[in-house]
Structures are given as structure tokens and as C-alpha cells.
C-alpha positions as CSV (number, residue, x, y, z in Angstrom):
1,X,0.0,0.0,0.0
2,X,2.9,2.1,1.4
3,X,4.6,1.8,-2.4
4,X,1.4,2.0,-4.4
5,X,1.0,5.6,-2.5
6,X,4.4,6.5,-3.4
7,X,4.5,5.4,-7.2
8,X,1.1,7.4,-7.2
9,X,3.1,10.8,-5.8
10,X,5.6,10.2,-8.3
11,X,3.8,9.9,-11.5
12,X,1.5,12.9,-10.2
13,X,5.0,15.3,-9.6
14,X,6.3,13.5,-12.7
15,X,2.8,15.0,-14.9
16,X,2.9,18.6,-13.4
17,X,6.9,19.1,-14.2
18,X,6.2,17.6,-17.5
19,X,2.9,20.1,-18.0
20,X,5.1,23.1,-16.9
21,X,8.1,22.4,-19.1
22,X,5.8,21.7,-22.1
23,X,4.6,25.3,-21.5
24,X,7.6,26.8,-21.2
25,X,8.7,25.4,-24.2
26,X,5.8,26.4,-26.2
27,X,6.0,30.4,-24.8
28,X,9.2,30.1,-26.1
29,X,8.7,28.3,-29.7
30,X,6.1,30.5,-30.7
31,X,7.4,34.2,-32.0
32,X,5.9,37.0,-30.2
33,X,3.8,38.8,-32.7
34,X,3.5,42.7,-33.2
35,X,0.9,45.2,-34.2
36,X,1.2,47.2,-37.2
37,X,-1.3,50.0,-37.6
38,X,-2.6,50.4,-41.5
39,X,-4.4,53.4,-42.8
40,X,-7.3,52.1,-45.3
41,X,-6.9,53.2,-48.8
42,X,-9.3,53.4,-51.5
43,X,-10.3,50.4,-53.1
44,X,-8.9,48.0,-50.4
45,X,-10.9,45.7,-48.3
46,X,-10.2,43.0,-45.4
47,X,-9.8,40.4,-47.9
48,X,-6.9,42.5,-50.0
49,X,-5.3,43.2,-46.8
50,X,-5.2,39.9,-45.8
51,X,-3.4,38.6,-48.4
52,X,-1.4,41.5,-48.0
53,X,-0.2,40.9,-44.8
54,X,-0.6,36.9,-44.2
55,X,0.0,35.5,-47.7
56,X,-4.1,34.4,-47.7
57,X,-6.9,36.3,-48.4
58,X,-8.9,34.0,-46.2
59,X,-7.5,34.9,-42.8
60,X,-9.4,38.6,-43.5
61,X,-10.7,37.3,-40.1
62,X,-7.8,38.0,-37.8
63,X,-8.2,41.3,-38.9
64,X,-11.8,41.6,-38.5
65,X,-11.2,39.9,-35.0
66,X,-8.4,42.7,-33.6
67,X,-10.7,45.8,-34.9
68,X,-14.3,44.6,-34.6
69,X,-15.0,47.8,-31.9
70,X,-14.0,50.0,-35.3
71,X,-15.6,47.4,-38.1
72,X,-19.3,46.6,-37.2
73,X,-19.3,44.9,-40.7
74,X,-16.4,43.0,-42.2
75,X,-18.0,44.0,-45.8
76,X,-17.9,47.8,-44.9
77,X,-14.1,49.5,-44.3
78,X,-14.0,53.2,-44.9
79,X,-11.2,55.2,-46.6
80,X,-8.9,56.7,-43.9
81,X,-9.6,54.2,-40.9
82,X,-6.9,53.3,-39.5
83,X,-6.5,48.9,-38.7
84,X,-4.5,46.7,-36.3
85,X,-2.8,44.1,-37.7
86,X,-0.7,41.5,-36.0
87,X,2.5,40.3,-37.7
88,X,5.4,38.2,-37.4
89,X,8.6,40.7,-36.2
90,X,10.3,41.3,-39.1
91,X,7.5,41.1,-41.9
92,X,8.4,42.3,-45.1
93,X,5.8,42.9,-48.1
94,X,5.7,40.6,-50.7
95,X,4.7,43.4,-53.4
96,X,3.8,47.0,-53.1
97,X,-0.1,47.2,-52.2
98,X,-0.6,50.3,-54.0
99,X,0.9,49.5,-57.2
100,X,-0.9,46.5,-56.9
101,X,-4.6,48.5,-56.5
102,X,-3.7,50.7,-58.9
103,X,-3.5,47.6,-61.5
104,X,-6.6,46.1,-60.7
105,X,-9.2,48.5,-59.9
106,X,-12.5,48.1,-61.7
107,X,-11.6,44.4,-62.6
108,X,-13.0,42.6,-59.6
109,X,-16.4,43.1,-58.2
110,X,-15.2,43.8,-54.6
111,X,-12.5,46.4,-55.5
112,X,-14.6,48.6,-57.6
113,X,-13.0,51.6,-59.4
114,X,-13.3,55.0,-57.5
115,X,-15.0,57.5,-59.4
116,X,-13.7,60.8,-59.2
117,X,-16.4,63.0,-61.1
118,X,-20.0,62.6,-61.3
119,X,-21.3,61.2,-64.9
120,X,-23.2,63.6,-67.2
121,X,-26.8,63.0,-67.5
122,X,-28.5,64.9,-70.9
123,X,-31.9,63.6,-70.9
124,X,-34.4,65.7,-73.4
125,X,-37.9,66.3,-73.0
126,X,-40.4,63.8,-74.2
127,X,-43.7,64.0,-75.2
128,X,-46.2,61.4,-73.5
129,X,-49.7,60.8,-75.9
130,X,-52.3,58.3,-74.1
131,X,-53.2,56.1,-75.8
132,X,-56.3,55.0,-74.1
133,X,-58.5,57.7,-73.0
134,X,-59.7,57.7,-69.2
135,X,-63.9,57.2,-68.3
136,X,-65.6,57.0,-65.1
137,X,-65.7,53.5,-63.9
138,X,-69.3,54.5,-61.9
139,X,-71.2,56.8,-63.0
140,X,-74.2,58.9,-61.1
141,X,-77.5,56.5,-61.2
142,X,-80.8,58.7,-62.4
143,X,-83.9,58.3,-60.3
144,X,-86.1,55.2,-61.6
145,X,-88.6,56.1,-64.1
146,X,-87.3,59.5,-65.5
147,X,-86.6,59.3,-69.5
148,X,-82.8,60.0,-68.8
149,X,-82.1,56.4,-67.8
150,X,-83.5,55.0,-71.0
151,X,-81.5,57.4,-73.8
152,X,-78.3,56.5,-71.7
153,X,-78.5,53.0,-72.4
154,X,-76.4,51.3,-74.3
155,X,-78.3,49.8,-77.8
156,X,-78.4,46.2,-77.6
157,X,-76.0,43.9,-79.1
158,X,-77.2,43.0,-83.0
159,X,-79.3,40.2,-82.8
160,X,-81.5,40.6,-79.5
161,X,-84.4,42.2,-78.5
162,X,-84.0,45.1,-75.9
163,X,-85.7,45.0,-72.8
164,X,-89.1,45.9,-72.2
């Protein structure tokens, strides 16, 4: 019982040192990442920066994640807001964003081309000509009996008698 108590013990303090040197090791591995701050420029989007940044469009997420109390909607940046993004120490860019914007603008649907002057509209005057002219759908019922009521009613289609 005495050694069954004691192997027990041992495995136990055996567990926590390995659990503790195993986090150690890991704080250590992993590179401690920093913040770079990037002004929004037209045309760009989370996606664009992204790829940017990490080498794949699809992590627009981490960005999303680090600046949701600025970006309600991931879909929506506006030009001039300024993003956190974390990075490796020591990132370098892989090509020169602007260049890159500059290049493609108007050819996808997300990175649509910024206008810069408002289009001309000439629009001439038309003429409109009904062509089907407006009647009363209900018109005011004569009193029974007065001759009015019978002149104003239609002739009978050819063939029948009229009413009598």
C-alpha cells in the first residue's frame, strides 16, 4: 500500500513538471507577434489586406477579429480608418499594395474603381400621348322612371331584343 501511494506521488509530480516544461517550451517556440497600424486606402478591403499581410486572403478574419470595436461589418471599411494588424517581427511585403490596387481597380467586383467626377446626364424632354382615353368606372344612377335612364342605355348587341 505504502509503495502503491508512493508510485502514485511520483507519477503525479512526474505530470505537473512535464505540464510546466511543455509550456515553457511552447511560450518560447512561438514568436511573439507585433501590431502594425494600417491606414485604409481606397479600393482596399479585409480580404486584400489579408493577403497582404498573411499570404491568404482567407484569414481577413484576424483582422476583422483585432478591430471589430471599429468594423461593425467586415464588408464595410471606410477610406482613412486606421487597422490593427498583427505580424510576425520582421514582416516584409511581398509586393507594393498600392501598385498593386492601382493595377486592378474596376476588374474585380469587390475592388470597384473610384470615381472621381460625377457622370453627365442629358436627358431631353419627351412628349407622353395616351393612348387610351380615361372614363368613369361608376357613373351617377338617375332616379327610376325619369326618360334620362332609358336614352343613356347602351343599344343592344345586334341580334336581341331590348328590354321591355
Amino acid at each position: 500500500m505504502k509503495k502503491g501511494m508512493i508510485l502514485a506521488v511520483a507519477v503525479v509530480g512526474l505530470l505537473v513538471s512535464l505540464a510546466l516544461y511543455g509550456q515553457e517550451a511552447a511560450t518560447a517556440a512561438a514568436p511573439q507577434k507585433t501590431l502594425r497600424l494600417h491606414t485604409v486606402k481606397a479600393g482596399e478591403n479585409l480580404h486584400l489586406l489579408a493577403g497582404f499581410y498573411y499570404g491568404d486572403a482567407r484569414q481577413w478574419e484576424k483582422i476583422w477579429k483585432l478591430n471589430k470595436k471599429e468594423v461593425r461589418n467586415p464588408n464595410w471599411i471606410r477610406v482613412g480608418q486606421v487597422l490593427k494588424i498583427e505580424v510576425a517581427p520582421g514582416w516584409q511585403a511581398k509586393f507594393d499594395l498600392d501598385k498593386y490596387i492601382a493595377e486592378t481597380a474596376g476588374k474585380t467586383p469587390a475592388m470597384k474603381k473610384v470615381v472621381t467626377k460625377q457622370p453627365t446626364v442629358v436627358r431631353e424632354k419627351e412628349d407622353v400621348h395616351p393612348t387610351v382615353m380615361p372614363r368613369l368606372l361608376e357613373e351617377a344612377k338617375p332616379e327610376e322612371g325619369s326618360p334620362s335612364q332609358q336614352q343613356q342605355q347602351p343599344p343592344p348587341p345586334s341580334g336581341e331584343q331590348p328590354p321591355q
